[in-house]
N, C-alpha and C positions, 0 to 999 in steps of 0.2 A: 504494500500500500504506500507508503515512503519514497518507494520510487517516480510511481503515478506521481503524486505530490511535488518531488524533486522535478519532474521530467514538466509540469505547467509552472513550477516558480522560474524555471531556467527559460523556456516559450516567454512566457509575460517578461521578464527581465530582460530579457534578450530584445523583443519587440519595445520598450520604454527604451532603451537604447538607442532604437534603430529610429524613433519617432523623434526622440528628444535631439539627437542628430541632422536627422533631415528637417526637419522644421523648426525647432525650438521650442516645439509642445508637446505635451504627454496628454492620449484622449483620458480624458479623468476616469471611466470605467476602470479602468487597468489597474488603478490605486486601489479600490477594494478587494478585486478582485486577490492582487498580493499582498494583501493583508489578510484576507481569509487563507489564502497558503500559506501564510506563513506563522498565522496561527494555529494553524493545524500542524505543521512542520516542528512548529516550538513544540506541542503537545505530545507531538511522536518521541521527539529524539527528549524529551523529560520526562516520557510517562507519565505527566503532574500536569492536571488543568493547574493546580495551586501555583506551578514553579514557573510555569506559562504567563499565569497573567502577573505574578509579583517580579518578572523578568520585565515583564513590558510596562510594568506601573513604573520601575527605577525607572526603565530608559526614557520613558514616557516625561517623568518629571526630569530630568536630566537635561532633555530636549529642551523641553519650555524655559527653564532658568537659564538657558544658554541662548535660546531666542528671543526672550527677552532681556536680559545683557546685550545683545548685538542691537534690539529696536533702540531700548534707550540711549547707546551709546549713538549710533547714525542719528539719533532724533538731535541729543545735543550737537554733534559736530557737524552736523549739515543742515541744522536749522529747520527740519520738515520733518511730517509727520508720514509722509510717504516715503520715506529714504529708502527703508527694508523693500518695501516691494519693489523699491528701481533696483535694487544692487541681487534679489532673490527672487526667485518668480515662485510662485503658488505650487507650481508641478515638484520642486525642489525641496522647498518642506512637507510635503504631504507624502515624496519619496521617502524622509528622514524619517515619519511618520509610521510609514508600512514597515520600514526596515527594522525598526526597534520592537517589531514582532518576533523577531528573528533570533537575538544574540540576547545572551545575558548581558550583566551590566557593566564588565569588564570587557568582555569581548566585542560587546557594544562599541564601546569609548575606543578601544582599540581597530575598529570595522570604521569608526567612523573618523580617526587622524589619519587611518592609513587611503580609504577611499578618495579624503579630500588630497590627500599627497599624491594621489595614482590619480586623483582628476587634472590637477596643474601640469603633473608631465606629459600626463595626454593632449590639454590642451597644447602647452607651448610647442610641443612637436607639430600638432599639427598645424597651428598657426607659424612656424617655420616651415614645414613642407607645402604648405596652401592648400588643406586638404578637408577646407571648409567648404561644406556650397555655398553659393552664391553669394562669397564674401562675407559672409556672416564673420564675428569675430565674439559674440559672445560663450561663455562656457557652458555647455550642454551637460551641467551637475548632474541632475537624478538619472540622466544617459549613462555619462562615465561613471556612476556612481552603482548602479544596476550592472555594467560589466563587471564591475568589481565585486557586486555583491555573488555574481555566477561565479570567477574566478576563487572566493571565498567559499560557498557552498560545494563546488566540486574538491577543492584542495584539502578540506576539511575532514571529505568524507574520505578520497585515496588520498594521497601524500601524506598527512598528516597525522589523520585517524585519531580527531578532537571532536570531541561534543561540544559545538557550538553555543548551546544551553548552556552550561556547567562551567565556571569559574575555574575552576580547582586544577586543571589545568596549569594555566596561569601561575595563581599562587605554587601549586610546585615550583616551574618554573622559578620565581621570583625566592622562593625560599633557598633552594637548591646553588643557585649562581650567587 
């Protein structure tokens, strides 16, 4: 069943990619849509509706005190109350949104410094090779942001062989070294 699951979050991911890419929009459909995958993904790979939804309450508030720190801050330095939406489009936190379905609260934070790093390389590459259409020069966030979240889902489950859910990972790690 995990695979079915696996096999339309990586479809839908793949296609928010390919949208956010070619036009600069995600059809909004698609956000619920990986959010029901991916709370069902969390479900699986926890066994725990409990571990599930107190996974996605942390990222969930995580999210919000970090998006509001970024409104407040654009609101002071640029004098408007619209700053955030000129600098973040709709499609790009409501991907942040779906995505904290996904990862525990460590792995989260960690999914979520490492995608915006793997979105900048992507962008400047491509904007050094010209490999925008039609000129476009802004960054296709919840696009590269969704490649990244495939490349994390596949690497996770071979290369890696980390429960995405589960911290404790990590803290090994962290204890360990």
């Amino acid at each position: 069943m995990y695979l079915i699951v696996l096999s339309l979050i990586l479809l839908t991911a793949a296609y928010i990619g390919y949208e956010d890419y070619k036009y600069r929009a995600v059809s909004w459909v698609l956000f619920p849509i990986l959010g029901v995958l991916g709370i069902s993904s969390s479900i699986m790979l926890s066994n725990s509706y409990t571990t599930a939804l107190l996974n996605f309450s942390v990222n969930l508030t995580f999210l919000t005190i970090q998006l509001a720190v970024l409104f407040l801050y654009l609101n002071y330095k640029k004098k408007s109350n619209r700053a955030l939406t000129k600098k973040i489009g709709a499609g790009d936190i409501f991907f942040l949104l779906m995505s904290a379905f996904f990862f525990s609260p460590l792995n989260f934070l960690f999914y979520l410094i490492s995608s915006l790093v793997f979105a900048l390389i992507v962008h400047l590459l491509f904007l050094k090779g010209k490999l925008y259409p039609q000129n476009l020069t802004t960054i296709p966030l919840a696009g590269l942001q969704a490649v990244f979240l495939i490349l994390c889902l596949l690497t996770s489950k071979t290369a890696l062989q980390i429960n995405i859910t589960d911290d404790s990972w990590i803290l090994y790690k962290l204890l360990i070294v």
